[in-house]
C-alpha positions in Angstrom: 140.2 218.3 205.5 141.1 215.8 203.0 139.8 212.8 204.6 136.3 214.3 203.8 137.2 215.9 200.6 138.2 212.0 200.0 134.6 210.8 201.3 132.8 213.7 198.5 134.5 211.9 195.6 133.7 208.1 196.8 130.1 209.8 197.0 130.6 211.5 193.7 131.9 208.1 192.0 129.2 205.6 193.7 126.5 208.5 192.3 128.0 208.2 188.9 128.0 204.1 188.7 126.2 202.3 186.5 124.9 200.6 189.4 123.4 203.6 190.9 122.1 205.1 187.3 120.1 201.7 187.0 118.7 201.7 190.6 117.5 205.2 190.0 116.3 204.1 187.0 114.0 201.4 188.2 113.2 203.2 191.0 111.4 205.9 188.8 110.2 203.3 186.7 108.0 201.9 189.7 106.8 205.4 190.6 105.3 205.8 186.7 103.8 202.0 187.0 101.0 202.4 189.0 100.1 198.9 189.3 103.5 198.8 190.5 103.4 201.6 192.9 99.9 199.8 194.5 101.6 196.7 194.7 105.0 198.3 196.6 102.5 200.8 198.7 100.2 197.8 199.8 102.9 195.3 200.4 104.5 198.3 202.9 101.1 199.2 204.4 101.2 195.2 205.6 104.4 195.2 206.6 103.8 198.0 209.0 100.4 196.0 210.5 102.9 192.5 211.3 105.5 195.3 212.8 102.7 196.8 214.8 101.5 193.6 215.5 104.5 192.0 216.4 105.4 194.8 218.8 102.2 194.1 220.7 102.9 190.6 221.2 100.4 189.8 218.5 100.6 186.9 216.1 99.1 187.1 212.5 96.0 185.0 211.7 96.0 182.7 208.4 93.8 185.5 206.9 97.0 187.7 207.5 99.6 185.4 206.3 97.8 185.0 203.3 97.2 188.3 202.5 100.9 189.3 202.5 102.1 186.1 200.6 99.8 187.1 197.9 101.0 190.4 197.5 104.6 188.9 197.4 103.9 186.7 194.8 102.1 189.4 192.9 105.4 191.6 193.2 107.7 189.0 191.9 105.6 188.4 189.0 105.1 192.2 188.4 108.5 192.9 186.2 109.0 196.7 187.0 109.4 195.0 190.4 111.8 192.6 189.9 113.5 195.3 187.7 114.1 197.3 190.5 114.8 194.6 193.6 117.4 193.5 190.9 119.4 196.7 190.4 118.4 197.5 194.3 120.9 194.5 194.9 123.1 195.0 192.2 123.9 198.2 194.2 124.2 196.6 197.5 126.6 194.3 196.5 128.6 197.8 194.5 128.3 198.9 198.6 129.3 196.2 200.6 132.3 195.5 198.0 133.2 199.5 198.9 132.8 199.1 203.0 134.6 195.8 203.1 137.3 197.3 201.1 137.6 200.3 203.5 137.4 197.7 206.0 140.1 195.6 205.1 142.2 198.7 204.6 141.6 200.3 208.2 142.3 196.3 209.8 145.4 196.0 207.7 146.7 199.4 208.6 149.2 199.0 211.6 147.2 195.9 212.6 144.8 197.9 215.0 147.7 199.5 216.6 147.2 203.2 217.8 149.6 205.5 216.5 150.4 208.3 218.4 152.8 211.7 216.7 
């Protein structure tokens, strides 16, 4: 069908954007920093307590909060880091320009009306 013949080269073009080259770029560079990799792996590993946490009506303790705001402020000094948050949103923003411009087409077309033939 053409419609996702269509959806393959949107795929193949976002895969081949600068955007996406960097991001993968970054990415890999984290996975080679080890520092990096601790920091990203840690910072997760925390996340997923608070989530658990959360869930179970818990609240974190000061020794908690701390914790994870020092690993935050370790990752945004760490530059492989903000490396890769940066080309993660450089993406992001390549993505939601694409969705809200097949958005805006599928509104615009026929103004919501159904067409039936």
């Amino acid at each position: 069908m053409a419609l996702e013949e269509k959806a393959e080269e949107l795929a193949d073009e976002i895969v081949q954007s600068a955007e996406f080259k960097e991001m993968k770029l970054a990415e890999q560079k984290v996975k080679n920093d080890e520092k990096a990799s601790e920091l990203i792996q840690e910072f997760e590993s925390a996340q997923k307590r608070v989530q658990m946490a959360q869930r179970n009506g818990k609240s974190l303790d000061q020794s908690q909060q701390k914790k994870i705001q020092n690993l935050q402020a370790k990752m945004q000094t760490n530059q492989t880091i903000k490396n890769f948050i940066q080309a993660q949103q450089e993406f992001n923003e390549v993505m939601q320009e694409v969705n809200e411009i097949i958005s805006s087409a599928i509104e615009e077309s026929n103004s919501g009306q159904i067409i039936t033939e």
